[in-house]
N, CA, C and O atoms as CSV, one atom per row, in Angstrom:
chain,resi,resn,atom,element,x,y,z
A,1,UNK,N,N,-4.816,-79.390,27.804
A,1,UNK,CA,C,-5.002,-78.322,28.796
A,1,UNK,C,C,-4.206,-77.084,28.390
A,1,UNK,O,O,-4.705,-75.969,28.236
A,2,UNK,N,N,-2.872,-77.405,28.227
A,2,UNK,CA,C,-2.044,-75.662,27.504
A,2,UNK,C,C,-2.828,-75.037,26.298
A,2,UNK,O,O,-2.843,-73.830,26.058
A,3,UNK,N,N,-3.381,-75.853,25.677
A,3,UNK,CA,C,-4.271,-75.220,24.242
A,3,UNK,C,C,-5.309,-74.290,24.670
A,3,UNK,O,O,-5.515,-73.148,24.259
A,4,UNK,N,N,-6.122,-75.161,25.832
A,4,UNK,CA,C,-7.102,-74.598,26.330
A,4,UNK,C,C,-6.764,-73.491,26.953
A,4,UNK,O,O,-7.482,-72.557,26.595
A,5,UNK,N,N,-5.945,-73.190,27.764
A,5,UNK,CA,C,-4.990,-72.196,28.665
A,5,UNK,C,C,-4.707,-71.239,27.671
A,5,UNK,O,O,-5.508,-70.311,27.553
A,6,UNK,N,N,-3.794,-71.281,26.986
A,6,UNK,CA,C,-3.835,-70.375,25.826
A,6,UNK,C,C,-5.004,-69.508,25.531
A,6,UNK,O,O,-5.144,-68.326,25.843
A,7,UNK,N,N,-6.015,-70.463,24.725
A,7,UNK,CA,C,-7.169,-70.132,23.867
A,7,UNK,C,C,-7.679,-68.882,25.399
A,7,UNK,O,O,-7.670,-67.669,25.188
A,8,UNK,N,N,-8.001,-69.348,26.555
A,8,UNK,CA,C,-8.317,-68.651,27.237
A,8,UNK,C,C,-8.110,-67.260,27.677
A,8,UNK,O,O,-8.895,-66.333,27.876
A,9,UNK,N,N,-6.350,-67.422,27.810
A,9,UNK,CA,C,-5.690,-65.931,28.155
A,9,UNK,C,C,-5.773,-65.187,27.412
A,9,UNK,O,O,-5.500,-64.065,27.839
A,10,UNK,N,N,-6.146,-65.252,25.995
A,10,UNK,CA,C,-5.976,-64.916,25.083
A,10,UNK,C,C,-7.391,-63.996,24.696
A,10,UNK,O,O,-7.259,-62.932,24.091
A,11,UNK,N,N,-8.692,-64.479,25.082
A,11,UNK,CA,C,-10.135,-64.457,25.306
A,11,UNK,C,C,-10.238,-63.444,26.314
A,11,UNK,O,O,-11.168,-62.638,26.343
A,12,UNK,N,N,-9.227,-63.474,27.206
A,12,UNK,CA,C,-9.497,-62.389,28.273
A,12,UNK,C,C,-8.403,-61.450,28.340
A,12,UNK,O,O,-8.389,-60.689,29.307
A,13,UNK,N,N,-7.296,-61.356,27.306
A,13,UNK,CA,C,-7.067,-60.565,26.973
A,13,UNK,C,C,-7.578,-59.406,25.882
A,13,UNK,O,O,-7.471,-58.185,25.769
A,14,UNK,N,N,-8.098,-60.331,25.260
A,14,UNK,CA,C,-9.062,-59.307,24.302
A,14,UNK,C,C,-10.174,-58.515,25.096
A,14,UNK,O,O,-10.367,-57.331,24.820
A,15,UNK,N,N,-10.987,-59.218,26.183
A,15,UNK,CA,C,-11.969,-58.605,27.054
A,15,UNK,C,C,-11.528,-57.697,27.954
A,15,UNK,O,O,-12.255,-56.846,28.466
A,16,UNK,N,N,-10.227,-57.851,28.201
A,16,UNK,CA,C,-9.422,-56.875,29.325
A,16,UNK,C,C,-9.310,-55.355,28.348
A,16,UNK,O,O,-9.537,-54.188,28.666
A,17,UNK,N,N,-8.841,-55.998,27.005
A,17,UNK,CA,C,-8.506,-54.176,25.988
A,17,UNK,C,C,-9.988,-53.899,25.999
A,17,UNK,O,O,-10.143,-52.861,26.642
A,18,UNK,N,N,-11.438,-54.481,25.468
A,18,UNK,CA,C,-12.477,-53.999,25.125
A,18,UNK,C,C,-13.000,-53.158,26.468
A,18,UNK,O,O,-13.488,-52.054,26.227
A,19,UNK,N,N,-12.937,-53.612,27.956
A,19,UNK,CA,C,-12.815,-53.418,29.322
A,19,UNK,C,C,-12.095,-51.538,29.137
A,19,UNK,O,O,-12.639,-50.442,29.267
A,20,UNK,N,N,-10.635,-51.969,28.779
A,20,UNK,CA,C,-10.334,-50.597,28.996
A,20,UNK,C,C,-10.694,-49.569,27.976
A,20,UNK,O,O,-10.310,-48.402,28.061
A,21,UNK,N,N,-11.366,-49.983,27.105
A,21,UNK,CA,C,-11.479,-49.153,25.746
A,21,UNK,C,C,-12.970,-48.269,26.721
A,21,UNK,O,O,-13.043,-47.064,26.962
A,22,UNK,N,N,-13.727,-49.075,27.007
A,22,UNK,CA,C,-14.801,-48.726,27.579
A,22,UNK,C,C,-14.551,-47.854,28.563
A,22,UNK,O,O,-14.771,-46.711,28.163
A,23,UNK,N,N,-14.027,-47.905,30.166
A,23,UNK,CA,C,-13.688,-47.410,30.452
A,23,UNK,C,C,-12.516,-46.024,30.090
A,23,UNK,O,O,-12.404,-45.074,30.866
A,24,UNK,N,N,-11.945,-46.108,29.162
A,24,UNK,CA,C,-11.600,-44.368,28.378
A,24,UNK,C,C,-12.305,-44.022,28.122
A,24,UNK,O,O,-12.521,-42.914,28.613
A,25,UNK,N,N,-13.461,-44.620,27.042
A,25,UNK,CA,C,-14.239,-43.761,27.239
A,25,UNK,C,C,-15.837,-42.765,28.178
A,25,UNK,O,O,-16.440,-41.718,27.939
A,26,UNK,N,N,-15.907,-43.513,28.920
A,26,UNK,CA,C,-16.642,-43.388,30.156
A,26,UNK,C,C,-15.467,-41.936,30.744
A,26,UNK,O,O,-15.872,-40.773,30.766
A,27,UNK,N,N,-14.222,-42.281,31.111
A,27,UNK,CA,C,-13.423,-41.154,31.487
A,27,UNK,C,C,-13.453,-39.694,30.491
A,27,UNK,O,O,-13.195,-38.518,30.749
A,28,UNK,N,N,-13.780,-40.214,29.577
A,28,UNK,CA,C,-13.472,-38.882,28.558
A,28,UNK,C,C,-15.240,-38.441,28.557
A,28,UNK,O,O,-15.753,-37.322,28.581
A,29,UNK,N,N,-15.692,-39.411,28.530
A,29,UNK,CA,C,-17.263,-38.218,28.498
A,29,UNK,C,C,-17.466,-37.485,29.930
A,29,UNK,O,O,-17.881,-36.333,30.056
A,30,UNK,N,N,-17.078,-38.414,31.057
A,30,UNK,CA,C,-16.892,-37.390,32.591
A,30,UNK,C,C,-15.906,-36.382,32.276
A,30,UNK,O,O,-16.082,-35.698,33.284
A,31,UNK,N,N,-15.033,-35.794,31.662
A,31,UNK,CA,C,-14.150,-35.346,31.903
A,31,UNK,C,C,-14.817,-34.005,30.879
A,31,UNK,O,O,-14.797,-32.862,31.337
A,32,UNK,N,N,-15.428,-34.294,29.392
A,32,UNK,CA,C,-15.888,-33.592,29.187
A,32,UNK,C,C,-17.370,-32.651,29.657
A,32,UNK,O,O,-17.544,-31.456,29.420
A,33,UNK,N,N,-18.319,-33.571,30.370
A,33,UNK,CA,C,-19.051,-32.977,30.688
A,33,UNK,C,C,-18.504,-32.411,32.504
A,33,UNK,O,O,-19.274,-32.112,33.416
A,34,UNK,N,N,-17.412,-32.416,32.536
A,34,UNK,CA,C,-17.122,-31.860,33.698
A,34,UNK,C,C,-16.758,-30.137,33.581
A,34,UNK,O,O,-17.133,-29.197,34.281
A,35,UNK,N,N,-15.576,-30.214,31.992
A,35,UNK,CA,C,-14.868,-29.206,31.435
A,35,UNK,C,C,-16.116,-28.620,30.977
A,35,UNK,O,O,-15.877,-27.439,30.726
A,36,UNK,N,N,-17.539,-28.938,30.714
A,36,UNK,CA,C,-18.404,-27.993,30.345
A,36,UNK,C,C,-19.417,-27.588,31.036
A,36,UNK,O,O,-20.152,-26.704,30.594
């Protein structure tokens, strides 16, 4: 079960950065088509 636990947090930590990568950029294209 800790392996599995691991392997997991680990799975959704990577999905949590890809999550916010996405969301920056979603913010930066509103932000530019706002500034234009």
């Amino acid at each position: 079960m800790g392996v599995d636990s691991i392997a997991s947090g680990v799975s959704s930590t990577a999905l949590g950065r890809q999550t916010d990568a996405i969301g920056e950029n979603a913010v930066s294209v509103g932000y530019n088509s706002f500034v234009r």
